[in-house]
Phi, psi and omega in degrees: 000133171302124192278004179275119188235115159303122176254186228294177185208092213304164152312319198256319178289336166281357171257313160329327191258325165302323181307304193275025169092343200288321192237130168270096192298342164303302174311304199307294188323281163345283156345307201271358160320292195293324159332301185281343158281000178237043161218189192318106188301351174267015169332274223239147191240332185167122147283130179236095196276333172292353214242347188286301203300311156305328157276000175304292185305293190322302219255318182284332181299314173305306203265004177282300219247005188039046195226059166307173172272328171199212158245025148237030180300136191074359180270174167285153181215121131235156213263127165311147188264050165210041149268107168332104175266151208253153155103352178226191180239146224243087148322314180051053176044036178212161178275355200266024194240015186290301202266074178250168186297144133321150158324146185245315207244170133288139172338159173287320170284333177271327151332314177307313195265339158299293214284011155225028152109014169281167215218106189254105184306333195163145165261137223257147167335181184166136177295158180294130207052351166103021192241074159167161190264007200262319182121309187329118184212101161300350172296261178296355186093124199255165198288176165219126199314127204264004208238012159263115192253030140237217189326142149312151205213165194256160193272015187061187196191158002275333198294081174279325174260009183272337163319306200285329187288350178232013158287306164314335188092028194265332174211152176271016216202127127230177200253152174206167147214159200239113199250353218203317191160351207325315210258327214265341194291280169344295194325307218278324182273008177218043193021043172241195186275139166255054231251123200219113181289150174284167197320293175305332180350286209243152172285118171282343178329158156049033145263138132317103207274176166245295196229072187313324148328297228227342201282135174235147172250189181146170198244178167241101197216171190297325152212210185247020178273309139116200158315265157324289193291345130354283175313314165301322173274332210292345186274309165111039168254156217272144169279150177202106179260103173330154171279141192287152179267119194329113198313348198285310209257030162269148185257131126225130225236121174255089191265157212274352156220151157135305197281340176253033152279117198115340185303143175289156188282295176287002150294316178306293243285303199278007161278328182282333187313307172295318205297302190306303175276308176290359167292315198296322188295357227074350185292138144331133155213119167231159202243128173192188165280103171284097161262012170275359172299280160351313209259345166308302158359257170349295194285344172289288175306347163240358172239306158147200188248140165280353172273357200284321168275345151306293175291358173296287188314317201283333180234049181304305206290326173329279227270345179242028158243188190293315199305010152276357152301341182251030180260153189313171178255046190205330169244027134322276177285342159303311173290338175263023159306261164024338202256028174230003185285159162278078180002271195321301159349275198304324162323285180332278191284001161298316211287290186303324160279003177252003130287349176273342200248331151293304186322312171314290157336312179304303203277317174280322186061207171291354184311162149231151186273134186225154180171167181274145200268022182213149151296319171232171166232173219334123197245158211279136197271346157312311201289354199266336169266343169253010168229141193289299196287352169308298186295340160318271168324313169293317175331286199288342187267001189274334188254350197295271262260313200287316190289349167272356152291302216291342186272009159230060176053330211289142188298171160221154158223106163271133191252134165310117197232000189149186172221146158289165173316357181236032168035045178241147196301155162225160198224180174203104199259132198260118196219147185230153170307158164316106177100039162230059170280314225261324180292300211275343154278329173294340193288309185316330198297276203305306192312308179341283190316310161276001147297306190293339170293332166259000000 
């Protein structure tokens, strides 16, 4: 396959060109059909080309007649493949759900977003149940990272393909969720935008879950205007994007363990590079211990992770029937860590995080926190698929930095900051407490702007 990749394609400039005629949502569609077939078949878990082509029709008829659905009437849109789609069956990256009922409905975002004229293309690759950070899908295959020009290299996880389909240019738009890091990880290793809601952010109906607790949604797009208007239909809101907020009067708190341990030398390097201009722009920046970093620890290594019983409960019967033979064996056995947990464990740590995530509130204010959502960046995907403990070890070290937003509520935007010598992407995460959604894409707005300028 040819390594030459077209890359992302914002949003807001595809829509400027359907306003002024420039773009046809029938051509548009059509176009974006054949990209994908004549690019990495593990994108996509399944195209839904009659149902595309028909809101396709639907949307050139609207805009003929200038009685749109929004100003994002016609765009492409794709789904992580554990959004209900109705008419279809909701995989969650595995064979072992094929024969479950279809969907009677669509998921609720995605409903939001037919009712305001996208057009859904298809549902995107995904590690099997969202349950690993890597990307890795013995089914369906795994994306392959667009930005490796040797060994093939993984696409992050889980929302592997929606990282790679909109790295690619295939689509501008894809849906993802994050239970762990799923949307900000991809985002990072694959050099785009990355936008992940505090717990309430989005409406859950019709998703297939992992961590009912811990699982968050959110889009993956070329930057973070967007994003934001992402956020806004998948909500079933009118778009409305802030004005970004001036970098002198941004806060940021950089802590100083847990996250850069272990860290690659051009991650360090293009996170102070990024620091050094929003210090030069004006920005607050203080450096200190986040000790609710520490104590999240603490509570791992002596209690266990709360998704580990969670995703137990949601695939008991699964996982103690035959039909777990045809599941990967490697997220086999993650759910069945969890089976050494205690009541009292999972107690503990519901108890200990919601004290944690108010002291943390308390304690952050309005800061945003920064740091890189990866340690490394993408590392080449053969040797991590034939050794199990390889695969471990990267697993945990790929999810250590992201999952500590999600066990303290928090919104995040991962921004694209640069490359390693192998010109593979690094990234820079911006995350604020819950329900500073709205404060941390405006902050994001501005940080953009000014990264793409160093």
């Amino acid at each position: 396959m040819s390594r030459v990749v077209k890359g992302s394609v914002s949003v807001i400039d595809m829509v400027a060109d359907l306003k002024k005629g420039n773009l046809c949502p029938v051509k548009l569609v059509e176009k974006t059909f054949a990209d994908i077939k004549s690019s990495d078949p593990t994108i996509f878990t399944e195209l839904l080309e009659e149902r595309a082509l028909k809101e396709a029709h639907a949307s050139r008829k609207r805009h003929r007649e200038g009685n749109l659905l929004s100003a994002w009437d016609g765009i492409p849109v794709a789904w992580k493949d554990l959004f209900d789609i109705e008419g279809r069956v909701t995989t969650a990256g595995s064979v072992v759900l094929k024969s479950n009922a279809p969907a009677t409905r669509d998921a609720n975002m995605v409903a939001n977003a037919s009712q305001a004229g996208l057009i859904s293309i298809g549902c995107l690759n995904m590690t099997e149940f969202a349950y690993s950070g890597l990307g890795l899908n013995p089914h369906f295959g795994t994306p392959k990272n667009p930005h490796a020009t040797g060994p093939d290299r993984i696409p992050g996880g889980s929302s592997s393909g929606c990282g790679v389909a909109v790295a690619r240019g295939l689509v501008p738009l894809a849906i993802g969720s994050d239970t762990g890091g799923s949307i900000r990880i991809p985002a990072g290793l694959n050099g785009i935008v990355g936008y992940k809601g505090s717990s309430i952010a989005f409406p859950k109906g019709g998703t297939f879950p992992l961590s009912p607790t811990l699982d968050t949604y959110g889009p993956l797009a070329a930057d973070v205007k967007s994003c934001i208007g992402a956020a806004e239909i998948l909500n079933g809101r009118n778009i409305k994007t802030p004005l970004p907020t001036p970098i002198h009067t941004l806060k940021f708190f950089i802590p100083t363990n847990v996250v850069f341990k272990n860290a690659q030398q051009a991650v360090i390097q293009n996170f102070e590079e990024s620091v050094r201009a929003l210090e030069l722009a004006g920005a607050t920046v203080v450096r200190g211990v986040c000790s609710e970093f520490d104590e999240i620890g603490r509570l791992a290594r002596e209690h266990g992770y709360l998704v580990g019983p969670e995703a137990l409960d949601i695939h008991w019967d699964l996982v103690h029937s035959e039909r777990a033979s045809q599941m990967d064996p490697r997220v086999l056995e993650r759910i069945f860590d969890a089976g050494d947990m205690t009541a009292r464990d999972l107690l503990v740590i519901l108890r200990e995080r919601a004290r944690l995530i108010q002291k943390n509130r308390q304690i952050l204010g309005d800061q945003i926190v920064l740091f890189p959502p990866t340690p490394i960046t993408a590392p080449e995907l053969k040797p991590i698929e034939k050794d199990d403990e390889l695969y471990i070890y990267t697993n945990a070290l790929m999810l250590r930095n992201t999952a500590l937003g999600n066990f303290l509520d928090w919104c995040g935007v991962a921004l694209p900051n640069g490359v390693d010598d192998n010109q593979m992407p690094t990234s820079i995460l911006l995350s604020m407490t819950g329900g500073r959604e709205s404060d941390l894409l405006a902050a994001a707005l501005s940080v953009e702007s000014l990264l793409a300028q160093n």
